[in-house]
C-alpha positions in Angstrom: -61.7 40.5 172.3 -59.3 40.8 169.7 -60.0 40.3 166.0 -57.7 36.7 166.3 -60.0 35.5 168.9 -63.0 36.3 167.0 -62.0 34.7 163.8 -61.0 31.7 166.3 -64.6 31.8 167.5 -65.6 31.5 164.4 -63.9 28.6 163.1 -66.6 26.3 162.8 -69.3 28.5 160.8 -66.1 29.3 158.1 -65.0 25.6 158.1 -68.7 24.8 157.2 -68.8 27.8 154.8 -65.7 26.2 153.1 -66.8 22.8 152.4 -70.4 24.3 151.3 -68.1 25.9 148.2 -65.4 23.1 148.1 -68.1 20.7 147.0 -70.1 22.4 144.1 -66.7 24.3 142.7 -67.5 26.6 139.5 -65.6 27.8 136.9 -64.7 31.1 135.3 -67.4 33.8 135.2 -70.3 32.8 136.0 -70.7 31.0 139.6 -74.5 31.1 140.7 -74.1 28.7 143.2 -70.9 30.5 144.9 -72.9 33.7 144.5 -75.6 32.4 146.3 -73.3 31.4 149.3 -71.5 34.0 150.0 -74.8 36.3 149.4 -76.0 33.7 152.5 -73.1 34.7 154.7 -73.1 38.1 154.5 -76.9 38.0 155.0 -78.0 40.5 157.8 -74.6 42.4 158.2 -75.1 46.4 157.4 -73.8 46.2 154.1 -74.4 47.5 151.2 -74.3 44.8 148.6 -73.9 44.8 145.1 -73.7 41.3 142.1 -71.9 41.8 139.3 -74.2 42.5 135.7 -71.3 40.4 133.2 -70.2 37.9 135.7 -71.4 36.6 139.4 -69.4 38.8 141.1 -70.7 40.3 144.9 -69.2 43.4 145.8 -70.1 44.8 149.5 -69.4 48.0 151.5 -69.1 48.4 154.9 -69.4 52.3 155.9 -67.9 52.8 159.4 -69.1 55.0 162.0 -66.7 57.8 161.3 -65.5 59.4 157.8 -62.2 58.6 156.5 -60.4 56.5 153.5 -61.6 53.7 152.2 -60.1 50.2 152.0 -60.5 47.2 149.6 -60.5 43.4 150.4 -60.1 41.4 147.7 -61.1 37.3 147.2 -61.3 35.2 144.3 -64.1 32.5 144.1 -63.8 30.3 140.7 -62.2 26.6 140.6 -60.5 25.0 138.3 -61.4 22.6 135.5 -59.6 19.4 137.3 -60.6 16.1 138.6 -59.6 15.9 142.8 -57.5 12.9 143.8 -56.1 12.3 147.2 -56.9 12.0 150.5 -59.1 15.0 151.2 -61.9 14.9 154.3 -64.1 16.8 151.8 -64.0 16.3 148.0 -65.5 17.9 145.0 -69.3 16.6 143.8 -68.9 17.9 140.5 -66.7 15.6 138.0 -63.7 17.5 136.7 -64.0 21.0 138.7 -62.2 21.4 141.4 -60.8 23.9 144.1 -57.1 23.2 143.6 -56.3 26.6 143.9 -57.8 27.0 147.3 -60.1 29.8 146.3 -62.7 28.7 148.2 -60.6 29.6 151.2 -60.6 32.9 150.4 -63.8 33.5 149.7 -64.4 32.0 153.2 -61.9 34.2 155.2 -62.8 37.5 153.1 -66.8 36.6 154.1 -65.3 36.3 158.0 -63.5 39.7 157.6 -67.1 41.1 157.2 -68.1 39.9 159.7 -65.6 40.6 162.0 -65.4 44.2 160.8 -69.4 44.7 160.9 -69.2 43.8 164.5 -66.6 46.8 164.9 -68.4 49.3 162.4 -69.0 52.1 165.8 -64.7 51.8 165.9 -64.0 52.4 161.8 -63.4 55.7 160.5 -63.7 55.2 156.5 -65.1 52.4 154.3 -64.0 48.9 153.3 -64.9 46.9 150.1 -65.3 43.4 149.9 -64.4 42.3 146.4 -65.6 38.7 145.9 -64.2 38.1 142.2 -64.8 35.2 139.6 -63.0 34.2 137.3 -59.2 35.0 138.3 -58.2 31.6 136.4 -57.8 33.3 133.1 -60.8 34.7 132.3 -59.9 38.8 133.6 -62.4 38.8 136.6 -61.4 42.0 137.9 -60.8 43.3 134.7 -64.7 43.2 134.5 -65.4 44.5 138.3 -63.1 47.2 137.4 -65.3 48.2 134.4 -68.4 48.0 136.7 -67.2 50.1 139.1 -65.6 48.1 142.4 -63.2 50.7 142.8 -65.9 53.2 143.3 -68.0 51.6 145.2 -67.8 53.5 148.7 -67.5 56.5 146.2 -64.3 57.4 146.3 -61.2 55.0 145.5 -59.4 53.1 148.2 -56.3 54.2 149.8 -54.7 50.6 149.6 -56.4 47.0 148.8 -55.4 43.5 149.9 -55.2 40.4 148.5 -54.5 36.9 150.0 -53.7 33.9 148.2 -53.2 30.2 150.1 -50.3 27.7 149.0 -50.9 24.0 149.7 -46.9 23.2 149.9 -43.8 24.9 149.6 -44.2 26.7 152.7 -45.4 25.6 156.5 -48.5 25.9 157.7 -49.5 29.1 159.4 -46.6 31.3 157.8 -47.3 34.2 155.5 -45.0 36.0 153.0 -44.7 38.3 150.8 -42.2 41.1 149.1 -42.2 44.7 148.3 -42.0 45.0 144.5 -42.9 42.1 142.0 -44.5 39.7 143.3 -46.2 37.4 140.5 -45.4 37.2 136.7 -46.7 38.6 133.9 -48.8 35.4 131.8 -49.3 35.8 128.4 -49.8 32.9 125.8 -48.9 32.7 122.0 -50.4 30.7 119.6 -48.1 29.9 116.7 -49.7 28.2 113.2 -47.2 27.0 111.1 -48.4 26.3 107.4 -47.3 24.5 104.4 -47.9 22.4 101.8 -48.9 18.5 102.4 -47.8 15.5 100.3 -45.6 11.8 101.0 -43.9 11.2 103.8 -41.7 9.4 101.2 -40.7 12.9 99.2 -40.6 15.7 101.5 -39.0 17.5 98.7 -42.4 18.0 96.6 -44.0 19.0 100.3 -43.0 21.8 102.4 -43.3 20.2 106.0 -44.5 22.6 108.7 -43.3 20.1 111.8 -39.0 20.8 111.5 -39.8 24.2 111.0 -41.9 24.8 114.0 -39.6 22.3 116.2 -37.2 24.5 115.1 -39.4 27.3 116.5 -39.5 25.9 120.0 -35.8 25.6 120.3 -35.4 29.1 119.0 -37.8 30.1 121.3 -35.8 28.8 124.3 -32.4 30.2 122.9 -34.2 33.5 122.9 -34.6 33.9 126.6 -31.0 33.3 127.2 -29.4 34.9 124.7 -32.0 38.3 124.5 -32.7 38.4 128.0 -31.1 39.6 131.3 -30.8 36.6 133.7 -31.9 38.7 136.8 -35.1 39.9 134.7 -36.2 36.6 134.3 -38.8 35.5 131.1 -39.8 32.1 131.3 -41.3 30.3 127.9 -42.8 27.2 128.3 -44.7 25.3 124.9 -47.0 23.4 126.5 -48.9 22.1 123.3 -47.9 20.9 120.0 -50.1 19.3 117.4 -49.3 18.5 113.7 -50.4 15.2 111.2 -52.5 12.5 111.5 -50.0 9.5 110.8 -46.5 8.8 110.1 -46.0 8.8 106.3 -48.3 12.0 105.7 -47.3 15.4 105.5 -49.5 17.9 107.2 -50.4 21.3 106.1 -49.6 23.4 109.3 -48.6 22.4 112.5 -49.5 24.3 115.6 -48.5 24.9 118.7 -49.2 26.8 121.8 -46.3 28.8 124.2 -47.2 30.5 127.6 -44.5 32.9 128.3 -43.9 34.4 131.9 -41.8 38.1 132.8 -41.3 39.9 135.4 -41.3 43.4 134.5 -42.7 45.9 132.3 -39.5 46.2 130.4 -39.2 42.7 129.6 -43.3 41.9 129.3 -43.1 44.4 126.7 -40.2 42.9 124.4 -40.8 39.9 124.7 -43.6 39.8 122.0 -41.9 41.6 119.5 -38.8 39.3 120.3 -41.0 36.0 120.3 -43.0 37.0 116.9 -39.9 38.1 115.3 -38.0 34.5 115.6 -40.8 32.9 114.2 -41.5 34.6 111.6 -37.7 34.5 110.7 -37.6 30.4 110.8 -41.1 30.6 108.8 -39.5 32.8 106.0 -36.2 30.8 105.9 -38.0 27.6 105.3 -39.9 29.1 102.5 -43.4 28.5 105.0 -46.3 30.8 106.0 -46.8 31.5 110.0 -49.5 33.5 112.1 -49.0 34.3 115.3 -51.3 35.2 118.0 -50.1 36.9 120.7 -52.5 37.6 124.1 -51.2 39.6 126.6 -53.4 37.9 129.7 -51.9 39.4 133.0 -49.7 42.7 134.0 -46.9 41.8 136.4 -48.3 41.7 139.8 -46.0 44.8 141.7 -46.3 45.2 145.5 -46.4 49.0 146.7 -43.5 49.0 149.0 -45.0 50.9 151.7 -48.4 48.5 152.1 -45.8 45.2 151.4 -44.1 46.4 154.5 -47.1 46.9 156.1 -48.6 43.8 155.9 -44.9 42.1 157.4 -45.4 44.5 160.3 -48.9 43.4 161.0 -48.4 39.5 160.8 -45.1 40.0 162.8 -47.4 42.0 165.7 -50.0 40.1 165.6 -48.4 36.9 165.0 -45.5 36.8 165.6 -42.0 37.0 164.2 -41.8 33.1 163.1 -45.1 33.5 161.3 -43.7 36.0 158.8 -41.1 35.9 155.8 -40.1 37.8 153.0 -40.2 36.0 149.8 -36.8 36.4 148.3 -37.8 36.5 144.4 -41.3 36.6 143.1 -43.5 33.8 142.3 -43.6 32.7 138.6 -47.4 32.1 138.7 -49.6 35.3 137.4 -52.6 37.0 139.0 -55.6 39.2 137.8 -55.1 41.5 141.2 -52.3 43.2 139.2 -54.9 44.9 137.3 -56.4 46.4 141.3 -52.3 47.2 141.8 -52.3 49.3 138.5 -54.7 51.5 140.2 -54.6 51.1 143.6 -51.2 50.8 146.4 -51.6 47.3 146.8 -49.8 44.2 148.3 -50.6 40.4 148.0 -49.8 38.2 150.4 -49.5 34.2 150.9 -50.5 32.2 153.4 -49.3 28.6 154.0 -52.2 26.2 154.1 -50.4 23.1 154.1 -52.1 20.1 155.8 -50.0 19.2 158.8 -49.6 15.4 158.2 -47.5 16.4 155.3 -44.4 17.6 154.7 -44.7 21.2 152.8 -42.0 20.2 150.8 -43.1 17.0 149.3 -46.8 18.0 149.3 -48.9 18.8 145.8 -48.9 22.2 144.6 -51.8 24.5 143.9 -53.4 23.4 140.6 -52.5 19.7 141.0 -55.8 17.3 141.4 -53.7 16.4 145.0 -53.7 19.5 146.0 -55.1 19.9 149.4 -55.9 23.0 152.0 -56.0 23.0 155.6 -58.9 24.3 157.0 -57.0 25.2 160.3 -55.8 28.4 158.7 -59.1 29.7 158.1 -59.5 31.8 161.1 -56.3 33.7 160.9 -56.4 34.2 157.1 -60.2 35.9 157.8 -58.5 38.1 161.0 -55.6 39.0 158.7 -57.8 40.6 156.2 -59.9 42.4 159.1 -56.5 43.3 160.4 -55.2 45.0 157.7 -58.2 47.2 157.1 -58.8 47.8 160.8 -55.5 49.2 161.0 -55.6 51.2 158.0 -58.9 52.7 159.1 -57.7 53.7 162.7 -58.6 51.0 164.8 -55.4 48.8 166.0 -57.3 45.6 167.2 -54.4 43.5 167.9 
């Protein structure tokens, strides 16, 4: 039987695995509850099992009967902080957490790749990890399972690791993509405090108002990108808060707001902070006002190895077929923590579409929304693509 028709036998225990984390969702670092579950699922499989010391992370290793390289699996487990809405079969319990990012279907297909690869350990020569991560939403998760070791885990570093991420619209059910190179942004976010001097409303000239000045900052900031950056390496900016005074005929003090900015390669990821502090501080100095600026660098481009991007599109086209594949033909603008496993590791990400069929992909919510919603049809092949990829790597071509 092949590894497709095993994760199809298995549909039902992963749907149920699935809902089980869809309806207690937690967020960032620390998820007991999702620890517990996916502890309970890999329960009696010969592997050697590992939690996390600063954050509820479960790392396993599967040793196969033969020596050779080792491979690593990667799936995220945290939720976001949102409230669900819409028409979901199963819904969150917990008021304002939510998997809208459709982590808990990952977690459930990487828990099915173990078991379908435990049930082939006499055919693997090498070593898989299973790196079930927290906190990818912005809180470094495999920053920290890096420190404690998941790269070493079998004892020696993998060859290649995997990652695979579900969309709820854009593209059809069932279809996977990807792209050698970039493949997500770089995310970083800077904090901008603008200060002056309070007073009237009625005689700005004995103040010195913070809010033109920093308004004038978040235009500047936009005419940056397009005049200090190469339209086909792409920097997105996007202020996305803004706070100043308490009423109309007051003054404030400082006024502050809050800028993620997105790139797409080193070269630009780098520049861009010296570029975005250095227009602030100019507007600050011209307008006679103090500024601080904090600048956190959060996520490193996300960068495909060629050979394992191609790889992964010959796989999905074998095993399932030509129409379920495409190559994306920019990167996505969202960012992701795996970048920090590509750094070390040859690596590709991949997406699956895990749009509901009653909708139309292109009208349906996005990842993140409190609409968003998963299919649970594309459990089975997302769990036999990840036991695909690291069968094949490890010698045995399933199919």
């Amino acid at each position: 039987m092949s590894l497709r028709e095993s994760a199809a036998d298995m549909r039902e225990e992963l749907v149920r695995l699935r809902h089980a984390l869809h309806r207690e969702p937690e967020l960032g670092l620390d998820l007991p509850r999702t620890q517990e579950k996916v502890l309970a699922a890999l329960s009696g499989l010969p592997l050697e099992v590992r939690i996390g010391e600063r954050l509820s992370s479960v790392t396993a290793v599967l040793r196969g009967a033969r020596p050779g390289p080792t491979v690593l699996l990667r799936g995220d487990m945290d939720a976001l902080p949102v409230s669900e809405r819409g028409g979901a079969e199963v819904t969150s319990l917990l008021d304002g957490r939510m998997h809208a990012c459709g982590h808990d279907l990952h977690t459930t297909m990487l828990a099915g790749a173990a078991h379908l690869l435990a049930a082939r350990r006499d055919q693997l020569a090498g070593n898989v990890v299973f790196m079930f991560q927290p906190g990818e939403e912005g809180h470094l998760g495999a920053k920290f399972m890096i420190e404690e070791g998941v790269l070493d885990a079998a004892g020696e570093r993998p060859v290649a690791a995997y990652a695979l991420h579900v969309i709820s619209s854009v593209l059809p059910q069932g279809v996977f993509i990807t792209r050698s190179g970039p493949i997500m942004a770089a995310a970083d976010s800077l904090v901008v405090t603008v200060r002056g001097a309070g007073g009237h409303g009625s005689a700005p000239h004995r103040a010195k108002d913070p809010i033109p000045a920093a308004c004038e900052m978040v235009l500047a900031l936009q005419t940056m990108v397009t005049r200090g950056f190469d339209v086909f390496d792409p920097v997105v900016v996007t202020v996305g808060s803004f706070h100043a005074g308490t009423t109309d005929n007051v003054i404030p003090e400082q006024a502050r707001f809050e800028v993620t900015i997105r790139s797409f390669s080193a070269a630009s990821h780098e520049r861009v902070r010296e570029r975005a502090v250095t227009v602030v501080e100019g507007i600050a100095a011209a307008h006679g006002l103090d500024v601080e600026t904090a600048f956190t660098m959060s996520y490193p481009v996300t960068v495909n190895n060629g050979a394992e991007a191609d790889f992964v599109g010959a796989t999905v086209r074998e095993v399932y077929g030509e129409e379920r594949f495409v190559t994306a033909p920019q990167p996505f603008t969202g960012a992701e923590d795996f970048s920090l496993v590509c750094n070390e590791i040859p690596s590709a990400f991949v997406a699956l579409g895990a749009c509901p069929s009653d909708l139309d992909p292109a009208e349906a919510a996005y990842n993140h929304a409190p609409e968003a919603r998963f299919d649970d049809a594309v459990l089975p092949d997302g769990a036999a693509l990840y036991a695909e990829l690291a069968a094949r790597r490890l010698g045995l071509a399933a199919g």
